[in-house]
N, C-alpha and C positions, 0 to 999 in steps of 0.2 A: 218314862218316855225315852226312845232310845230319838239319837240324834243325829243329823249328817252336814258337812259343811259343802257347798257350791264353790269349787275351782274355779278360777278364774277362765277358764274354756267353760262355763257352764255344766260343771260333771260334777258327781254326786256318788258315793260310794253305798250301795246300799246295805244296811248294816246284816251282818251272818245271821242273825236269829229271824230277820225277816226275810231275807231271801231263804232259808231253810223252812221257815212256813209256808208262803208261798210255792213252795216249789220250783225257785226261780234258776235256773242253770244259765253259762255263761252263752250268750250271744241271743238269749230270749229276752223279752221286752215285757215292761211292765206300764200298767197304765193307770194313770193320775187320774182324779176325781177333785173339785175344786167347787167347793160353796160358800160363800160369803167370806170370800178372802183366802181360803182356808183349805190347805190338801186335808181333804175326809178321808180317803178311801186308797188304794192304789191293789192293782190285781196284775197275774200274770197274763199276759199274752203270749199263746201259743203259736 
C-alpha cells in the first residue's frame, strides 16, 4: 500500500506510481470516493 501524509494546509502529495496510472498531470484534479469511513476509490478528472 503506498502512502501520503496531510500538511498542515490540508495537501497531500500524490504518490508517482499513482499519478502515473491514473494519468494524472499537473494542475488536473482527482476525485475521492469515500465508504464507510474509507477513501475506496480516487480517479482523474479531466
Amino acid at each position: 500500500m503506498l502512502t501520503a501524509k496531510v500538511t498542515s494546509k490540508g495537501q497531500i502529495t500524490i504518490p508517482r506510481q499513482v499519478r502515473a496510472k491514473l494519468g494524472v498531470r499537473p494542475g488536473e484534479g482527482i476525485g475521492f470516493e469515500e465508504k464507510d469511513g474509507r477513501c475506496c476509490r480516487g480517479k482523474a478528472i479531466q
